[in-house]
C-alpha positions in Angstrom: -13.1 9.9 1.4 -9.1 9.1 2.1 -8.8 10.4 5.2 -5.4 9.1 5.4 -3.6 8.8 2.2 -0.1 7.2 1.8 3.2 8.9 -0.2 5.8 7.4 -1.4 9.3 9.6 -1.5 11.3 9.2 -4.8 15.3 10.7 -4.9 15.2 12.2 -8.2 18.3 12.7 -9.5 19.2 9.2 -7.9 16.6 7.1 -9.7 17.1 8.9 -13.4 20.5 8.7 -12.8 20.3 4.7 -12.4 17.8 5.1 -15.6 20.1 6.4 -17.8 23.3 3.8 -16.6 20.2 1.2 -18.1 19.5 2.6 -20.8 23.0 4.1 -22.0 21.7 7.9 -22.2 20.7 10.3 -20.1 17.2 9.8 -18.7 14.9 12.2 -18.3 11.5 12.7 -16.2 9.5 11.1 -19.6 12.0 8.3 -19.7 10.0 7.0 -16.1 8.8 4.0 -17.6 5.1 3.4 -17.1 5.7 0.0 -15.5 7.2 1.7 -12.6 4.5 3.9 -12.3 2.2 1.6 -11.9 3.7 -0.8 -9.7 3.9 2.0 -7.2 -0.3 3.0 -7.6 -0.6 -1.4 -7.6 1.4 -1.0 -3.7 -1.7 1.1 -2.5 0.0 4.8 -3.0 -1.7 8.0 -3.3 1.0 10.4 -3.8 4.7 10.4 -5.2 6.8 12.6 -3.3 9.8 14.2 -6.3 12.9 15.0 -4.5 14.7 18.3 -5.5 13.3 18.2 -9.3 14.6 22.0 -9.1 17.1 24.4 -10.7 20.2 25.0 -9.2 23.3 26.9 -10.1 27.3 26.6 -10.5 27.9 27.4 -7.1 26.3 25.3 -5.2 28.2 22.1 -6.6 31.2 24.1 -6.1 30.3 24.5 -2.2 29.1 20.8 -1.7 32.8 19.3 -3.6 34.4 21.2 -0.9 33.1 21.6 2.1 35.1 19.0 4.2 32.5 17.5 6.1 30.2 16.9 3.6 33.2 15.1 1.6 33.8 12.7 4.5 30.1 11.7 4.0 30.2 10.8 0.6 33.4 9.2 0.3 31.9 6.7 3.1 29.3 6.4 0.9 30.9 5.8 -2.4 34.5 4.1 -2.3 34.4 4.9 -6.1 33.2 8.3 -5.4 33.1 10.8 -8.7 33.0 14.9 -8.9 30.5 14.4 -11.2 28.5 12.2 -8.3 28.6 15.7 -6.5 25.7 17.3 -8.1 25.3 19.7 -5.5 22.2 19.9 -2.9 18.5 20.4 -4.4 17.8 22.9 -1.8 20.2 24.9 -3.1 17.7 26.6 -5.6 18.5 29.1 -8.2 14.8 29.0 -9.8 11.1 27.2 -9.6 11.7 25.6 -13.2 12.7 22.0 -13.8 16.2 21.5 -13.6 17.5 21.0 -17.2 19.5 17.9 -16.3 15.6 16.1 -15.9 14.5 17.4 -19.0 12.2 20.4 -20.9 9.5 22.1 -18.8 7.1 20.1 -20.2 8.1 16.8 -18.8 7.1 18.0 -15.1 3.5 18.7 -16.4 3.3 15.6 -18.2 4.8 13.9 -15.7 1.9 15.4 -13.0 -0.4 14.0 -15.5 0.8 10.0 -16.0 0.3 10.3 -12.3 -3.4 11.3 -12.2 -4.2 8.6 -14.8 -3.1 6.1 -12.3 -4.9 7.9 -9.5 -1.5 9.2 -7.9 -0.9 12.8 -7.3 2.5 14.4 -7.4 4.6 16.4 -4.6 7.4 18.1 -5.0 9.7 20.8 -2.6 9.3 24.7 -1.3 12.5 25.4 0.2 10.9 28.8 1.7 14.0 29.9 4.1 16.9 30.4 1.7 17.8 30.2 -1.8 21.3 29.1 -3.6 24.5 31.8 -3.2 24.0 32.7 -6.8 20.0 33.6 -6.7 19.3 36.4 -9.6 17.7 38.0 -6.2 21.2 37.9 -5.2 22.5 40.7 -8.1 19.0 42.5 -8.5 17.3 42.4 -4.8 20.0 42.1 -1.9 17.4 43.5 0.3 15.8 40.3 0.1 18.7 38.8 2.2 19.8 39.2 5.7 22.8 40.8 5.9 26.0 41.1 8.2 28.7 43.1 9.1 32.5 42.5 9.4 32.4 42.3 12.7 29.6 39.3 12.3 31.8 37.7 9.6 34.9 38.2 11.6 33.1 35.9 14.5 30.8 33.2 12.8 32.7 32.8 9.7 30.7 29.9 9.1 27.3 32.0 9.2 28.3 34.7 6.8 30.0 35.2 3.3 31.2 38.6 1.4 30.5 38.8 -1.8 31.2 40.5 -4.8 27.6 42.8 -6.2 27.5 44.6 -9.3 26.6 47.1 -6.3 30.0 46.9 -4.8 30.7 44.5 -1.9 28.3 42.6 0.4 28.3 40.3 3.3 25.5 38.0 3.2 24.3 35.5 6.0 23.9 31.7 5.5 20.6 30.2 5.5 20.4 28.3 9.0 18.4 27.6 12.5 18.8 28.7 15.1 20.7 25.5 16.7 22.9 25.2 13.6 25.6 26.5 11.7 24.8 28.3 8.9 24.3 26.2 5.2 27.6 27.2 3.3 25.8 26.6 -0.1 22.5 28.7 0.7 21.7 32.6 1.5 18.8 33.3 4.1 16.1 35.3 2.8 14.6 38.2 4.7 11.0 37.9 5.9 11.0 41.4 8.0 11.1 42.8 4.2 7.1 42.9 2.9 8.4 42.5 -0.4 10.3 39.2 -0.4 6.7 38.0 1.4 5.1 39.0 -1.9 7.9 37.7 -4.1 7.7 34.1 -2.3 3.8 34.0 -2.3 4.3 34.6 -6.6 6.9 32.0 -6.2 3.9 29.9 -4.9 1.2 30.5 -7.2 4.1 30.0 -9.9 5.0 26.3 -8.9 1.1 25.4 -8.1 0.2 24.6 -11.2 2.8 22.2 -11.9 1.8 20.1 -8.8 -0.6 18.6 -6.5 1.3 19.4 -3.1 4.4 20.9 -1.5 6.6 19.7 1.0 7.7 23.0 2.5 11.1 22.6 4.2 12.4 23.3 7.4 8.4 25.5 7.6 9.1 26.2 11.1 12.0 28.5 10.8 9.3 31.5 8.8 7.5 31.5 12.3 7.6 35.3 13.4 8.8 34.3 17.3 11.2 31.8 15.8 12.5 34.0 13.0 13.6 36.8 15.6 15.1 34.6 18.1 17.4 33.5 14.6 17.9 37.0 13.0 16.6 40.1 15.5 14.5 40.8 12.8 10.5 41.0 13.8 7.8 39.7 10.9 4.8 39.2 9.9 3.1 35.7 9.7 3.9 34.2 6.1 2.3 31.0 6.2 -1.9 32.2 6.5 -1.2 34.3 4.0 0.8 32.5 1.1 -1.7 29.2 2.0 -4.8 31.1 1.7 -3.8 33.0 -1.6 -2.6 29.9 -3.5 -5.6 28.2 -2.7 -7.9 31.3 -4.0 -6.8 29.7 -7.1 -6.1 25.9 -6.3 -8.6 24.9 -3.7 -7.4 21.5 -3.0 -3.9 22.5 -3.0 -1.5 20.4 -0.5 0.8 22.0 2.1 2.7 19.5 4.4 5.3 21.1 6.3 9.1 20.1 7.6 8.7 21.1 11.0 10.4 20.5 14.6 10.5 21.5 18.2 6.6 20.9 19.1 5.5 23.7 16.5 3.7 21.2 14.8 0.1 22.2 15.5 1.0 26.3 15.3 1.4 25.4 11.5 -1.4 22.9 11.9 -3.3 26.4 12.5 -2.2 28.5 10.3 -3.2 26.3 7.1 -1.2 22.7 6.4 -3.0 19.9 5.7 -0.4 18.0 7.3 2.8 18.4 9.6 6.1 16.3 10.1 6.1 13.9 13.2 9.2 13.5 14.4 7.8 13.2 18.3 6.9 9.6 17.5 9.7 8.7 15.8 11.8 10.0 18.5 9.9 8.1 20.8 10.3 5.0 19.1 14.0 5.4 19.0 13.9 5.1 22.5 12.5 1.3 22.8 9.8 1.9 25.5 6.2 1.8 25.1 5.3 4.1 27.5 6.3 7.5 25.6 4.6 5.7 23.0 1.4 5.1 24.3 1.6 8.7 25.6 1.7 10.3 22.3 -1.3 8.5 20.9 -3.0 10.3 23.9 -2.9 13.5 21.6 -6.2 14.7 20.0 -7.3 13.2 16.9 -7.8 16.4 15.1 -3.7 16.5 15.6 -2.7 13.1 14.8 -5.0 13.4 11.6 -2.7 15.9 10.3 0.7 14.6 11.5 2.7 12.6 8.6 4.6 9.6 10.1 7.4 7.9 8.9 10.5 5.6 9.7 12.9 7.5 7.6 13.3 9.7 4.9 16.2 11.9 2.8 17.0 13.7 6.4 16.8 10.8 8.6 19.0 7.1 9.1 17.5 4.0 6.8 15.0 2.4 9.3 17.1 -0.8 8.5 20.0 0.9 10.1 18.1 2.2 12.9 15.7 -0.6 14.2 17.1 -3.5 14.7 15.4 -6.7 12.8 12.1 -7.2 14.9 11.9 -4.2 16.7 11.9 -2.2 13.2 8.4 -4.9 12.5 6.9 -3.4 15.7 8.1 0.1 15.1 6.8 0.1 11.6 3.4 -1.3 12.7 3.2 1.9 15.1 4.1 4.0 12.8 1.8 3.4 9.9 -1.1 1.8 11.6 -2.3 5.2 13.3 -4.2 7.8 11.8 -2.3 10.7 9.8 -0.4 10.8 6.4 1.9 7.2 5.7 5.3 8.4 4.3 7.1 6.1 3.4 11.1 6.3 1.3 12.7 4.5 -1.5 14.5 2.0 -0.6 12.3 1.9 2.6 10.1 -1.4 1.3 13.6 -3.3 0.2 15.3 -2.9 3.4 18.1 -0.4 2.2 20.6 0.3 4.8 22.6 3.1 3.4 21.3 6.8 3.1 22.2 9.0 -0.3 23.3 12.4 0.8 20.8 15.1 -0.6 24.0 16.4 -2.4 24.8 13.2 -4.4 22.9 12.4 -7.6 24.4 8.5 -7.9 23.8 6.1 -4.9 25.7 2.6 -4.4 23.7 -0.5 -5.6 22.2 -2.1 -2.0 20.8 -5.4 -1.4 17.4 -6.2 -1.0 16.5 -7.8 2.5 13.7 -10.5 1.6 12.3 -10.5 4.9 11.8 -6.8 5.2 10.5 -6.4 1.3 8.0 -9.3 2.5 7.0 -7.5 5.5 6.1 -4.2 4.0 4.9 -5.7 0.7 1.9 -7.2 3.3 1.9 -3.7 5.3 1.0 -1.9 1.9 -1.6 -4.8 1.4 -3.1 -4.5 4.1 -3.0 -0.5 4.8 -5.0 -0.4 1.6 -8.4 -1.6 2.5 -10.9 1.2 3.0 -10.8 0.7 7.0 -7.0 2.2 7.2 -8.4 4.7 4.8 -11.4 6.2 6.0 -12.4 4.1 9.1 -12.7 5.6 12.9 -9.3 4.7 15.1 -8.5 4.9 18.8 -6.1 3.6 21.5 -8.3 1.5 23.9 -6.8 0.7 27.1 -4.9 -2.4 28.3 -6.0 -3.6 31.5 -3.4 -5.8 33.9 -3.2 -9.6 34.0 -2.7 -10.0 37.4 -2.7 -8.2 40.3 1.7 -7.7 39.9 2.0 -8.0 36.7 3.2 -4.5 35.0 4.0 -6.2 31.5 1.0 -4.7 30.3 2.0 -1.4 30.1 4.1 -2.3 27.3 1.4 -3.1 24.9 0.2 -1.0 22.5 -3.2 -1.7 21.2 -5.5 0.3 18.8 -9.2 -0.2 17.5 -10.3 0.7 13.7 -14.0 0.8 12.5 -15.0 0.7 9.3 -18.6 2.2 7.8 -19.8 -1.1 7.6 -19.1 -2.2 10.5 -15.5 -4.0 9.7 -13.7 -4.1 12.8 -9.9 -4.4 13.6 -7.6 -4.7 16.5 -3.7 -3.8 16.1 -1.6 -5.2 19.2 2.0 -4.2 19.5 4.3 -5.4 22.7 6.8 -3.0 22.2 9.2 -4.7 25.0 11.9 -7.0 24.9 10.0 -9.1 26.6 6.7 -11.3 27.3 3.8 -9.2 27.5 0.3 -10.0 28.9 -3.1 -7.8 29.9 -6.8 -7.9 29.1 -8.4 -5.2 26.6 -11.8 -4.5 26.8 -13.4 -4.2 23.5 -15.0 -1.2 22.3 -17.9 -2.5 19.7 -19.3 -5.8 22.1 -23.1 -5.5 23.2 -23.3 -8.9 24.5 -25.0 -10.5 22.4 -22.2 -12.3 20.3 -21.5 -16.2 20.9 -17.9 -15.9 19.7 -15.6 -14.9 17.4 -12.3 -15.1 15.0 -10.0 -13.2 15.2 -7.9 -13.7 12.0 -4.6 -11.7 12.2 -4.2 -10.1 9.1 -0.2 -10.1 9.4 0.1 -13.5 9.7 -1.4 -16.8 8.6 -3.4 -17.6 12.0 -6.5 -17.2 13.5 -8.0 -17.4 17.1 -11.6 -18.2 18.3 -12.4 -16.4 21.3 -15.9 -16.4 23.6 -18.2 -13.3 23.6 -18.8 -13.6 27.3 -15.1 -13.3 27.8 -14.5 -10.9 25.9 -16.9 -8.7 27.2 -15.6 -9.1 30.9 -12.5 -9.0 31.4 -11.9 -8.2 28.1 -9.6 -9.9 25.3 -6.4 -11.7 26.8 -3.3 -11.4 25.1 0.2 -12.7 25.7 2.3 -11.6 23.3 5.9 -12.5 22.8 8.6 -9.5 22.7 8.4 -7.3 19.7 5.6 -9.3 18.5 2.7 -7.5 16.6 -1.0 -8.7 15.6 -3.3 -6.9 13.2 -6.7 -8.8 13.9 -10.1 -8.7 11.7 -12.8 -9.3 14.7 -15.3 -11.6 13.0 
């Protein structure tokens, strides 16, 4: 069993748009040439995340050409910058059917199935919290929507928008969080209303079929407690529900869920396979090992279920954010725990510059050889069964010396494998030299010696049973330096 499967995120609109500058037409989701697809199941993938494959309307291209800040972003972006760059955001959505720019409703089936015969399975987006300003809910079921008052539009002009209804004038509220303004492109939906519960779940069992998995966005914000503390408006739990009823029909259905603020394992509970970790990416930011180390101190059960990453459409390129080195080390802790891999295009080439979920062309980047050859041997190695399927833990680092501290700042974890394949992954995550013993989990005693072949890097060490059965393995590891070792 794959216990801990690895996704690859793809922008859409992005890639076919790049497709069809090659090919001199516009491409669609059948254009994907086979090659591509198999290069990615060859890198050790198991899933192929779709960006914002969805319909969307007039007026959300409208809102995102216009909206100044947004407009500062792109023009950063793209010197050369286009309206028809500005294709509007994908979570702007007017229906659950492929968007007619990425070609006839058939393609996303037949897409879903060139994926399964390369043994990939296909993701794509449930943006449960809002929908697009122009909605058909929006004409035929305003009581699907939260709405406002004069006075409300009067104060938070930025959370609220009057609109013209076949039904006679309505103010409307923005889709946001609680922390935020409000999404001048969206509406919220209403989940104090039973019926727009029902409506979504259909909205569900609709999609399933045309999938593997969802990515449900910004999950959190459904959560009754959270939901009143936005709105005032009390609810019944959504997420039990909708999971349990799409999966009376697709059993093996995915759910992994955008989700912040420690809420992870609340949704952990009430049905996704798998949650967003943004705690140890936060952590990571923050260039200590200690908060690191403290996180892996989490139970398994939750780490099992947690997706890591270095970056995706939300987040800064990794390349940006990490400096050379320290994004090694950071990447090595990221993807060498136990949990869902997710990793972003542009990720593995060492892209710098992130494409705003509103923009369907993206400027040509560079590849960085060092980092394509760094994760090109990550994705190697993170395919043998062990990273899979194996059993992993942090084992503790023991001083060097009675005032030496440095080895709080390594990082060390233990993988077995059914038969008996054994690893070691060391990370100093310090700017400097780092040294401590770590006992050895699997040692009886009775070994002579043994290699320790880093699988990383072209070097191997030969090490003494005894020794490493009391005090333990020595290391001394230079700053930012990382091992991955095969105990032989």
């Amino acid at each position: 069993m794959n216990r801990y499967p690895s996704l690859y995120q793809i922008n859409t609109r992005v890639w076919l748009n790049q497709l069809s500058q090659s090919q001199g037409r516009p491409a669609t989701l059948d254009d994907i040439p086979d090659g591509e697809l198999d290069h990615l199941a060859t890198l050790g993938f198991d899933w192929l995340y779709f960006l914002t494959v969805w319909q969307t309307g007039s007026a959300g291209p409208l809102v995102s050409r216009t909206h100044p800040p947004w407009l500062k972003e792109y023009q950063a972006l793209l010197p050369d910058l286009q309206e028809e760059d500005i294709c509007g955001s994908g979570f702007a959505i007017v229906s659950y059917g492929l968007h007619q720019c990425l070609g006839e409703p058939e393609s996303l089936i037949r897409l879903k199935n060139r994926l399964h015969q390369r043994g990939l399975k296909l993701m794509l987006d449930f943006v449960p919290n809002h929908t697009a300003i122009d909605h058909p809910w929006v004409q035929s079921h305003t009581d699907y929507y939260i709405d406002g008052s004069e006075e409300q539009l009067n104060e938070q002009p930025q959370n609220y928008i009057k609109l013209d209804l076949p039904q006679g004038t309505k103010i409307l509220a923005h889709g946001r969080d609680p922390d935020l303004e409000g999404w001048p492109d969206t509406l919220q939906l209403n989940y104090g209303n039973p019926a727009l519960q029902t409506a979504m779940v259909q909205e569900l069992l609709n999609i399933a079929p045309t999938c593997d998995g969802l990515r449900c966005d910004v999950a959190m914000l459904l959560l009754p407690e959270i939901f009143e503390k936005t709105w005032g408006v009390s609810t019944d739990l959504f997420w039990p529900n909708a999971i349990q009823e799409v999966r009376r029909y697709h059993p093996n259905f995915m759910f992994m869920a955008e989700v912040y603020w420690d809420l992870e394992w609340i949704l952990q509970h009430q049905g996704f396979d798998y949650t967003y970790d943004k705690g140890i990416y936060d952590r990571l930011q923050e260039l200590q090992a200690q908060p690191v180390r403290d996180y892996f101190q989490a139970s398994l059960e939750y780490q099992q279920k947690s997706v890591h990453f270095l970056e995706n459409h939300d987040e800064a390129r990794a390349a940006l954010s990490f400096p050379t080195g320290i994004h090694q080390a950071a990447a090595i802790l990221t993807f060498f725990c136990p949990g869902l891999r997710f990793f972003h295009q542009g990720q593995l080439q060492g892209w710098a510059q992130k494409v705003s979920v509103h923009l369907c062309r993206g400027p040509l980047q560079p590849t960085d050889p060092g980092l394509s050859e760094f994760y090109h041997r990550l994705l190697s190695v993170l395919h043998q069964d062990i990273f899979r399927s194996g059993a992993w833990q942090l084992l503790t680092v023991n001083p060097a010396g009675d005032d030496d501290k440095t080895g709080d700042c390594l990082v060390v974890f233990a993988w077995q494998g059914d038969n008996q394949d054994r690893i070691l992954v060391v990370v100093n995550y310090a700017p400097h030299q780092s040294q401590g013993y770590v006992p050895l989990p699997w040692l009886d005693g009775n070994e002579d010696s043994f290699l320790l072949q880093d699988l990383m890097a072209p070097e191997c060490y030969e090490r003494s049973g005894d020794r490493l059965l009391s005090p333990g393995l020595y290391l001394d590891v230079s700053p930012w330096e990382y091992h991955v070792f095969r105990l032989k």
